[in-house]
C-alpha positions in Angstrom: -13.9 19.1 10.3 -11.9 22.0 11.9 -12.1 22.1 15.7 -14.0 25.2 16.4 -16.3 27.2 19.2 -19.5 25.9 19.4 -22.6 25.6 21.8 -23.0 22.4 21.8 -19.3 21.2 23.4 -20.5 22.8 26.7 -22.9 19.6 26.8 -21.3 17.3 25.0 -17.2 17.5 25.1 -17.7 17.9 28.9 -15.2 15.3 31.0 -16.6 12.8 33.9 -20.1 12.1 34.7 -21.8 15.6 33.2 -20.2 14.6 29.7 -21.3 10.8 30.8 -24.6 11.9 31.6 -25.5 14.3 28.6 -24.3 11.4 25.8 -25.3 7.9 27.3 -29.0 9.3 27.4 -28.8 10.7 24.0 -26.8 7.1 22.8 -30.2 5.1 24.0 -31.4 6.3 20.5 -28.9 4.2 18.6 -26.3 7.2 18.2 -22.8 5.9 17.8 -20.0 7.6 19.7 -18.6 9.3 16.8 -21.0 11.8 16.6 -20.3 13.6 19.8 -16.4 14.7 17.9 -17.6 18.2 17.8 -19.3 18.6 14.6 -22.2 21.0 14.2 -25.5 19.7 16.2 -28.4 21.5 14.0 -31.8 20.9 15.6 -34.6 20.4 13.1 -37.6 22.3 14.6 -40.7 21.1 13.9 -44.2 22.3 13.8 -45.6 19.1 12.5 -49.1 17.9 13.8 -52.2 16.2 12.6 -54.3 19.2 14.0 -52.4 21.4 11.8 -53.3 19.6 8.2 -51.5 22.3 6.6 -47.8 20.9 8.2 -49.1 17.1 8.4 -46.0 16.2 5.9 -43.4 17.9 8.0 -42.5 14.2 9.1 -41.3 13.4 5.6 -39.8 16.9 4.6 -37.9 16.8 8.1 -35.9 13.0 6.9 -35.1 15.9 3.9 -33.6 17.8 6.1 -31.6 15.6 8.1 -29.8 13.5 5.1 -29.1 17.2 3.7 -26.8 17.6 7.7 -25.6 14.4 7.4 -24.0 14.6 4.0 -22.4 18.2 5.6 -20.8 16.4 8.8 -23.5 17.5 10.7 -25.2 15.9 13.9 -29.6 16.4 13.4 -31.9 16.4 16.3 -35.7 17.0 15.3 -37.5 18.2 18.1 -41.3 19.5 18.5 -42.9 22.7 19.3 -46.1 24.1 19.6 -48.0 23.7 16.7 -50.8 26.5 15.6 -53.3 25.4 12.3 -55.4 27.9 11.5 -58.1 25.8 10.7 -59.0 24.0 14.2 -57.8 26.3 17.0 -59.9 28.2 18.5 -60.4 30.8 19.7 -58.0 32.2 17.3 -54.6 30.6 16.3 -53.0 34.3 16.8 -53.4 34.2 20.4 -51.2 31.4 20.9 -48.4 32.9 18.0 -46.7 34.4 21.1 -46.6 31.7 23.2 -45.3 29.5 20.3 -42.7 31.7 19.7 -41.9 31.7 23.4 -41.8 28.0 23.6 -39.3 28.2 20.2 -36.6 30.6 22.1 -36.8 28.5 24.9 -36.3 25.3 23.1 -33.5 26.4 21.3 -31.2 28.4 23.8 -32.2 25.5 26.5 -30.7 22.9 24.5 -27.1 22.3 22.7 -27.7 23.6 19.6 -25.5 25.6 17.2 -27.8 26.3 14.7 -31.2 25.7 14.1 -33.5 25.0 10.5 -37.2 26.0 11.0 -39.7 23.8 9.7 -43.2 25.7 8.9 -46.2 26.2 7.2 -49.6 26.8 8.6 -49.9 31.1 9.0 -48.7 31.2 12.5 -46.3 28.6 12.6 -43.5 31.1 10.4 -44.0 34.3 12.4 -44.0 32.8 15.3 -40.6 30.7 14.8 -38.6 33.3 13.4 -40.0 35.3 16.3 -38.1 32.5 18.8 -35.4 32.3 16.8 -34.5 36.0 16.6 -34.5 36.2 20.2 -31.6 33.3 20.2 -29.8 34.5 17.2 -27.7 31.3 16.2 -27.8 30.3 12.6 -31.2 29.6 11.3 -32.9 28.7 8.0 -36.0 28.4 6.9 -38.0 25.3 5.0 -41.5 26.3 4.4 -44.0 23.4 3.5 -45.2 25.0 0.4 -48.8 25.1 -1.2 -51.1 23.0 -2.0 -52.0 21.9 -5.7 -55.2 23.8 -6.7 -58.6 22.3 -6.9 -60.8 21.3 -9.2 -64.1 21.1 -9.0 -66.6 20.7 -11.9 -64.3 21.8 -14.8 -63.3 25.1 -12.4 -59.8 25.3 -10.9 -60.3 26.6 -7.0 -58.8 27.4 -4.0 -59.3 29.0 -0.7 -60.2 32.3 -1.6 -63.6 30.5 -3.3 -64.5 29.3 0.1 -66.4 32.7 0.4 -67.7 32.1 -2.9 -69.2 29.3 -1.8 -70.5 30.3 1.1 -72.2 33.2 -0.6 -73.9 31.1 -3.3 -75.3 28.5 -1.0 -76.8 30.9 1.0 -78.7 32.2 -1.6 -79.6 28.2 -3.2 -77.5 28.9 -5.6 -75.9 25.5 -4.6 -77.1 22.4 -2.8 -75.7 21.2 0.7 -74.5 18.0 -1.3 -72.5 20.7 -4.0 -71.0 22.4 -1.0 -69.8 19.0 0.7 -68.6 18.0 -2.7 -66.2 21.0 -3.2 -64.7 20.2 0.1 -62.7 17.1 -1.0 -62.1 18.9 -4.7 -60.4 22.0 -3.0 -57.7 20.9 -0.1 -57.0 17.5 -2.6 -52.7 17.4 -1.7 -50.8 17.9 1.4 -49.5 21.7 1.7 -51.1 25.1 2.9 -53.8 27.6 0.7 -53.4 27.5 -2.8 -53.7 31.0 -3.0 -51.7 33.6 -1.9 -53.1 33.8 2.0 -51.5 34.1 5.1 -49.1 31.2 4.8 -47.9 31.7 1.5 -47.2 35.4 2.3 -45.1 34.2 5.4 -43.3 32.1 3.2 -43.1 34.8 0.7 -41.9 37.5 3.7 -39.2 34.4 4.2 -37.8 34.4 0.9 -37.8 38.4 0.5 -36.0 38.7 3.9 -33.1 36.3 2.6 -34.1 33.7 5.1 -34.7 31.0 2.7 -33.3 29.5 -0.2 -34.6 30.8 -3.4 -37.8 29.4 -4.4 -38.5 28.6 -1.1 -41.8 30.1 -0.8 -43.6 28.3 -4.1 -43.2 25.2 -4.9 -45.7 23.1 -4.0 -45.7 20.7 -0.8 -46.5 17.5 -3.3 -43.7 18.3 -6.1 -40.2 16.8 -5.2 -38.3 19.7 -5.5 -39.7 20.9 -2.2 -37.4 17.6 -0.5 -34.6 18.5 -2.6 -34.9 21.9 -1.1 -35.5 20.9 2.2 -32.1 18.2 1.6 -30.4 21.4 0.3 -31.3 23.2 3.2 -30.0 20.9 5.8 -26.9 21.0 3.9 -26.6 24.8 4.1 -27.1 25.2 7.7 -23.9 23.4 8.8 -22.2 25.9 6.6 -24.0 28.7 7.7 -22.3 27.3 11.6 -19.2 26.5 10.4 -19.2 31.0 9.0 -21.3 31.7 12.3 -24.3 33.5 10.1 -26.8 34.6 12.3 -30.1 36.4 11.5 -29.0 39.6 12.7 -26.7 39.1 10.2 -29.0 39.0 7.3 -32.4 40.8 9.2 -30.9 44.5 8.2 -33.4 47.3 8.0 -33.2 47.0 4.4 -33.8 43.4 3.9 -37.2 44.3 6.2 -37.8 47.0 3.4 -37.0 45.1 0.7 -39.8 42.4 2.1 -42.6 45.0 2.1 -41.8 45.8 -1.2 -41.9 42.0 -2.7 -45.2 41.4 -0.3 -46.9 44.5 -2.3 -46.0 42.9 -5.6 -47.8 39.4 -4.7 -50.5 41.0 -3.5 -49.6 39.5 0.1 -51.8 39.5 3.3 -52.6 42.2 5.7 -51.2 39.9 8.6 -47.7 40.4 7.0 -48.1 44.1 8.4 -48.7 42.7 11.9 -46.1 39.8 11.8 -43.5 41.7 10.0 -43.7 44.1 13.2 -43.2 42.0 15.7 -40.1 40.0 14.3 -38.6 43.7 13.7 -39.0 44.2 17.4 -37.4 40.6 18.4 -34.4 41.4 16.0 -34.5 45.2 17.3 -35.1 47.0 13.2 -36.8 49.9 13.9 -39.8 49.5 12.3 -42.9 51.3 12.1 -46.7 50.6 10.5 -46.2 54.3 8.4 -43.2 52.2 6.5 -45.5 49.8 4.9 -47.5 52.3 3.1 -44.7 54.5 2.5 -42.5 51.3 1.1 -45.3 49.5 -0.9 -46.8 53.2 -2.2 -45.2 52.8 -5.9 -45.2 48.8 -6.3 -47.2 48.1 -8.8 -49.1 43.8 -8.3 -47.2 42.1 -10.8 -48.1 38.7 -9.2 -51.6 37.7 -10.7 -52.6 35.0 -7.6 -55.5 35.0 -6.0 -57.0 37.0 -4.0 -55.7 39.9 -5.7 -55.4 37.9 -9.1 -56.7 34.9 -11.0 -53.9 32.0 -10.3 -52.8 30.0 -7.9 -49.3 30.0 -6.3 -48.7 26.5 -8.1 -48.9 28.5 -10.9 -46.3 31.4 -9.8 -43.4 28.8 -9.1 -43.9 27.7 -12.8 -43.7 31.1 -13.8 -40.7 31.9 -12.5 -41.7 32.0 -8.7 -40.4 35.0 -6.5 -36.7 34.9 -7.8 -38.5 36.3 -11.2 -40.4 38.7 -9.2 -37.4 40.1 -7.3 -36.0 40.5 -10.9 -38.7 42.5 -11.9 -38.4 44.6 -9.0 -34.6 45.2 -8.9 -34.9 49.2 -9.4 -37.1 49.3 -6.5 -35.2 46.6 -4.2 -31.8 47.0 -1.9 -30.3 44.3 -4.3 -26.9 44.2 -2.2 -28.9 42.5 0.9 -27.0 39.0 2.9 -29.6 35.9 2.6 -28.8 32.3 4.1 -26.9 31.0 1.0 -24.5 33.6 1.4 -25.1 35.0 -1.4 -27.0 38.8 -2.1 -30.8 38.8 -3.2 -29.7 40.7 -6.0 -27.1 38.1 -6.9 -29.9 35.1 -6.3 -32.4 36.3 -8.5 -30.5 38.0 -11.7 -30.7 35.3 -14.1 -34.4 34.1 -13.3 -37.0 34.6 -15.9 -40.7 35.0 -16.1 -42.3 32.4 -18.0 -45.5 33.3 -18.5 -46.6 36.9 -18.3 -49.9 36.4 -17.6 -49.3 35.7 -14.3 -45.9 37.3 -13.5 -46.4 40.9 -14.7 -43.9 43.7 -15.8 -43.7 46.8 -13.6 -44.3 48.6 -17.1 -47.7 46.6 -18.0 -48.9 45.3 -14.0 -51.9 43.6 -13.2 -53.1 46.5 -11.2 -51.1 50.0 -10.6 -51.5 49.8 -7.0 -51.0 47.3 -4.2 -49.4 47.0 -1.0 -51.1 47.8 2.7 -52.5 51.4 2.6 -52.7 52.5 6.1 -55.7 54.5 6.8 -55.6 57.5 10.1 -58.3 59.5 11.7 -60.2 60.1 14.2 -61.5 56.8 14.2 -58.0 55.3 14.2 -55.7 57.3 15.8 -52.7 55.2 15.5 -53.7 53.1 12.1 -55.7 50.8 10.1 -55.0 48.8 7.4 -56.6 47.6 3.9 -55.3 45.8 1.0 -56.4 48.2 -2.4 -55.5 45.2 -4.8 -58.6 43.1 -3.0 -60.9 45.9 -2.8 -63.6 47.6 -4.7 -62.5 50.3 -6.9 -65.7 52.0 -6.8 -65.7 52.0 -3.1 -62.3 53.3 -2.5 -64.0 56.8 -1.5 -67.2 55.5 0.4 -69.3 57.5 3.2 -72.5 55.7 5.1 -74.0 55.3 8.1 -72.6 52.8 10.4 -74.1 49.3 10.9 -72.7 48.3 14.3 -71.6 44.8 15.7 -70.6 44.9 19.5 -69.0 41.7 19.5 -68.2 38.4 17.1 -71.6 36.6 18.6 -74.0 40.0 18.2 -72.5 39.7 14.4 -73.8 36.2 13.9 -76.9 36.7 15.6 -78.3 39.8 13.8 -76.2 40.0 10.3 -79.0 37.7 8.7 -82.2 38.9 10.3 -84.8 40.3 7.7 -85.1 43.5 9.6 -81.6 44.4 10.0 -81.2 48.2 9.2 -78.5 48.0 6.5 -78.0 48.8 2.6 -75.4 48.4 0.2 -74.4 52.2 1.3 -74.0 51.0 4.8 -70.6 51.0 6.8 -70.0 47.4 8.5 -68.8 47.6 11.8 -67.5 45.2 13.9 -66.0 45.7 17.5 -63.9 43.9 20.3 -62.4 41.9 18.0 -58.5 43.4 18.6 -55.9 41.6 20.2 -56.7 42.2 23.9 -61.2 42.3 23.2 -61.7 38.5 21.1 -58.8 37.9 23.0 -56.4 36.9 20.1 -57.5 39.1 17.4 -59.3 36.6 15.3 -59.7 36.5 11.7 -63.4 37.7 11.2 -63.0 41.3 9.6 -64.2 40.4 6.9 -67.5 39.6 7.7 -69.9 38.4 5.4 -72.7 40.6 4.2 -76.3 40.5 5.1 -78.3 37.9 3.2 -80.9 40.5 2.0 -78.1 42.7 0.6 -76.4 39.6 -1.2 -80.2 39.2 -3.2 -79.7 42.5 -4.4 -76.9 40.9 -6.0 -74.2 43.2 -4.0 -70.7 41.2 -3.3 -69.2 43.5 -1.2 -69.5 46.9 0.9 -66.9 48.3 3.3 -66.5 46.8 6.4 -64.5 48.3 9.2 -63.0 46.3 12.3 -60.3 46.1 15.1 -59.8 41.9 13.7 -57.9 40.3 11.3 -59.2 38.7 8.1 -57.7 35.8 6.6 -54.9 36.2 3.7 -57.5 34.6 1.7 -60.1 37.2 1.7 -60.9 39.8 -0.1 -62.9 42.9 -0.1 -63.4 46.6 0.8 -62.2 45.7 4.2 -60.6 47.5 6.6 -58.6 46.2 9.6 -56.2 46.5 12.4 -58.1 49.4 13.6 -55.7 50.6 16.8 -56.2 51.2 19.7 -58.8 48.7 19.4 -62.5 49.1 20.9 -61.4 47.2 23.9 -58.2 48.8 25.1 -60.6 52.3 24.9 -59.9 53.3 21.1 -62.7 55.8 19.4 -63.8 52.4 18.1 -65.9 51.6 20.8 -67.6 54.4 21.1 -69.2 54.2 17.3 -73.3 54.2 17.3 -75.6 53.0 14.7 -76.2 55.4 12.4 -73.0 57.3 12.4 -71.4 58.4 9.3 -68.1 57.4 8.4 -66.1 58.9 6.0 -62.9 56.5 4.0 -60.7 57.7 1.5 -58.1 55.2 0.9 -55.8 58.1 -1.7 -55.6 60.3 1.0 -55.3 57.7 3.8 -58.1 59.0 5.8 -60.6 57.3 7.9 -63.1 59.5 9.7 -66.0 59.0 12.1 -68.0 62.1 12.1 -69.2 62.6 15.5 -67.3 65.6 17.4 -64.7 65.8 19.8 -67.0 66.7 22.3 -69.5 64.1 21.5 -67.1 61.5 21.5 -66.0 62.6 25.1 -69.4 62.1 26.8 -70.1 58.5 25.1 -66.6 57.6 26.9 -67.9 58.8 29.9 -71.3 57.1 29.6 -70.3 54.0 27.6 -68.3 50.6 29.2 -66.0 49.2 27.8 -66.1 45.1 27.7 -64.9 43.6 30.7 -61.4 41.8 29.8 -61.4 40.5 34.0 -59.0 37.3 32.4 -57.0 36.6 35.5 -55.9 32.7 35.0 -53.3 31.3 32.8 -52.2 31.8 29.4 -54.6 34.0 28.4 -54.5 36.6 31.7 -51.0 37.0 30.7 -51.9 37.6 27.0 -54.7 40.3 27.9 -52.0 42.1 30.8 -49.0 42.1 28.6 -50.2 42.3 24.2 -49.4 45.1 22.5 -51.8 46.9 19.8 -51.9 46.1 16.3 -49.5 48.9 15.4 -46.7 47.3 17.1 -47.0 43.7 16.3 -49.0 42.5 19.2 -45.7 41.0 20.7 -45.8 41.1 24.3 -44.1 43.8 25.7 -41.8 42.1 27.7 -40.1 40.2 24.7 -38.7 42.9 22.9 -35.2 42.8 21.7 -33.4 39.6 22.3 -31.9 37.6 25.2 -28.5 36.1 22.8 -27.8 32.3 23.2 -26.4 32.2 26.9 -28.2 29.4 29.2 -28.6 31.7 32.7 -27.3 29.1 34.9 -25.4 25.5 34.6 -26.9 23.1 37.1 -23.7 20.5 36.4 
């Protein structure tokens, strides 16, 4: 392989004992001699962990990986970092995204790597290493770990998305305890994240679109080979992607962010791509802004017909044609000449896929549903943005005023929602506070709460609900979210009363609590706010230094990148 520049000499092709000392340690793993001539060291980061279910085959997929840089000439090291699964941390797996992404740039510009393949799943896990990695800005890929297979349970294929189902009809006895337990094993039945288009799959999707990935990337499913062969594939890539020094700001233009927004409106993707999609614009230094995901995703019709905005499963979009036949569809919208990883243009990658089965991959002529995307929602009552998916909402509540039903915090929520005399009707406007990035802390996913028992008798399934928080990619409803500034940092949300009327109109982007200037003034003069005093650790730093919703919550201090460089050589 030609003799070229690379990170990694400045460990290993060093003379006396530094060059002594940086191989014999690595050699008491059985490494022969041979592979310290210079070729490409590609480090294999890994999120896998049995408290992240979602990633627990990243062991197997990363052996993938390292045959792929072996057959290339390439020298793999798989190492660990933090690992965030949505369905065990706690408080909230977003209040550690930063810190993982932290412990990712760290990793990689610490150590002698010249490139780097990202190995993620679980929602947080893909933000947060790209995040990292952007900061470094050596040559990185991503393997995602795909979906799950879809349920099935009693004759009904389910997923995720029918955990709220679930919950619903057992609250009402629609369903025994033993049905409920029962569905459990039926739903997460194969290795893999959500079956349905949540968080993770979105991420993966956002991957893809951004020309991260190789195609296909994003849907096939964590138990079906092809996801090794794409993980081999990708080891393979990533040596050539060093040897042509490639580099995400090579490929993370301003239009490849645009062309992203435009593919997540199609699938119908989660609201947390909004708040994700931010932050890695701010590590890579796109300027982008919250306004550009309404404006981008205004005129994309859904043609991706996955739950929760659909009927399928993502299994089912890869065998359509998965988001290669998507881009297809979309190529009058899309900048078709972006760079992506194989070195090829999205436009070029996509132009001969096909859509299989129309039922499920739409046409922009005949979509599943005209309108899609993130509409972002301003007003008084969110000065600098909320969001709300219109492909998982209500129609008829798309123009909705009522009186405010309000939740202080997460634990007022769960102690009153259920209680017979709660003062609340299907006209009612849920609203749940300190619940933002800086007031759970962490901005948990709980905005979309679930309604009051004696509403769901009435036979009501959903009403809007309003909320500085986060729902999960697999939710659905009239649910709006990302309210900023949040209730705790001193936004108009904390200063909404019981009884208030609030006014939404999603067509003209409007969202307005009407109380007056002047009323609002005194009720921040007479109302406290929640006491963030978080001094120690981890989470002091997270309350002192997260930015609102609008911007990514990225911590201030990480903007932009630091390059590659170590600061200082201790040999």
């Amino acid at each position: 392989m030609k003799e070229k520049k690379r990170r990694s000499k400045a460990w290993f092709s060093r003379e006396g004992k530094d060059g002594f000392i940086y191989r014999a340690w690595m050699k008491n793993q059985g490494i022969p001699h041979d592979m310290f001539d210079g070729r490409p060291v590609i480090g294999i980061c890994n999120t896998w962990s049995e408290l992240t279910p979602c990633n627990a085959h990243f062991r197997d997929l990363a052996e993938s990986v390292k045959k792929g840089v072996l057959q290339a000439g390439g020298f793999p090291v798989e190492f660990p970092v933090m690992s965030l699964g949505e369905t065990l941390i706690k408080p909230t797996a977003m209040l550690y995204r930063n810190l993982a992404s932290m412990d990712v740039e760290e990793s990689i510009r610490a150590n002698p790597l010249d490139g780097v393949v990202l190995l993620c799943g679980c929602d947080k896990t893909t933000p947060s290493l790209l995040m990292g990695a952007c900061s470094v800005d050596i040559p990185t890929i991503v393997v995602s770990g795909g979906p799950m297979l879809k349920g099935h349970w009693r004759g009904t294929d389910i997923g995720t998305s029918d955990v709220w189902r679930f919950d619903a009809a057992f609250k009402l006895g629609e369903i025994t305890e033993e049905e409920f337990i029962d569905a459990e094993a039926c739903m997460a039945r194969t290795q893999g994240n959500c079956a349905v288009m949540g968080t993770a799959s979105t991420m993966a999707t956002m991957i893809e679109a951004l020309g991260m990935s190789l195609p296909d990337n994003a849907t096939i499913p964590a138990a079906d080979s092809r996801r090794k062969v794409l993980a081999q594939l990708s080891g393979r890539r990533i040596v050539e992607m060093v040897e042509g020094d490639l580099k995400p700001s090579d490929i993370l233009t301003r239009q490849a962010f645009e062309n992203a927004i435009m593919v997540n409106a199609a699938v119908g993707g989660s609201t947390n791509f909004v708040i994700h999609l931010l932050a890695i614009a701010g590590r890579i230094g796109v300027d982008l802004t919250i306004e550009d995901f309404d404006k981008l995703s205004h005129n994309i019709p859904l043609l991706a017909n996955v739950q929760p905005s659909g009927q399928y499963y993502v299994e089912d979009l890869y065998y359509a044609g998965g988001i290669p036949a998507v881009v297809n569809e979309l190529r009058d919208f899309l900048h078709l000449s972006t760079k992506t990883v194989n070195g090829l243009s999205i436009g070029i990658n996509s132009e001969k896929a096909s859509i299989y089965d129309i039922n499920i991959i739409a046409s922009v002529d005949k979509p599943i549903k005209p309108e899609s995307g993130i509409a972002v929602l301003k007003g008084n009552l969110a000065p600098e943005g909320a969001v709300i998916k219109p492909s998982a909402a209500s129609p008829h509540l798309m123009k909705h005023r009522g009186k405010a039903v309000v939740f202080q915090t997460i634990e007022d929520y769960h102690s009153r929602i259920d209680l017979p005399d709660l003062n609340v009707d299907e006209n009612s406007v849920l609203v749940l506070k300190n619940v933002g990035p800086k007031g759970y802390p962490g901005m948990a996913e709980v905005g979309n709460m679930a309604l009051p028992k004696k509403i769901l008798e009435k036979g009501v399934t959903d009403m809007v609900r309003i909320s500085d928080g986060r729902m999960s990619g697999t939710g659905f409803g009239t649910v709006i979210l990302h309210v900023s500034p949040e209730a705790a940092a001193g936004g108009p949300l904390a200063y909404v009363k019981d009884g208030d009327y609030i006014s939404v109109n999603v067509a003209d982007r409007s969202i307005v609590l009407e109380v007056s200037d002047e009323e609002l003034d005194r009720r921040r003069e007479n109302m406290p706010l929640i006491n963030l005093a978080i001094k120690r650790g981890y989470v002091g730093l997270y309350v002192t230094h997260v930015e609102q919703a609008h911007l990514g919550a990225d911590f201030d201090f990480l903007k932009g990148g630091s390059g590659s460089a170590v600061p200082r050589d201790s040999h």
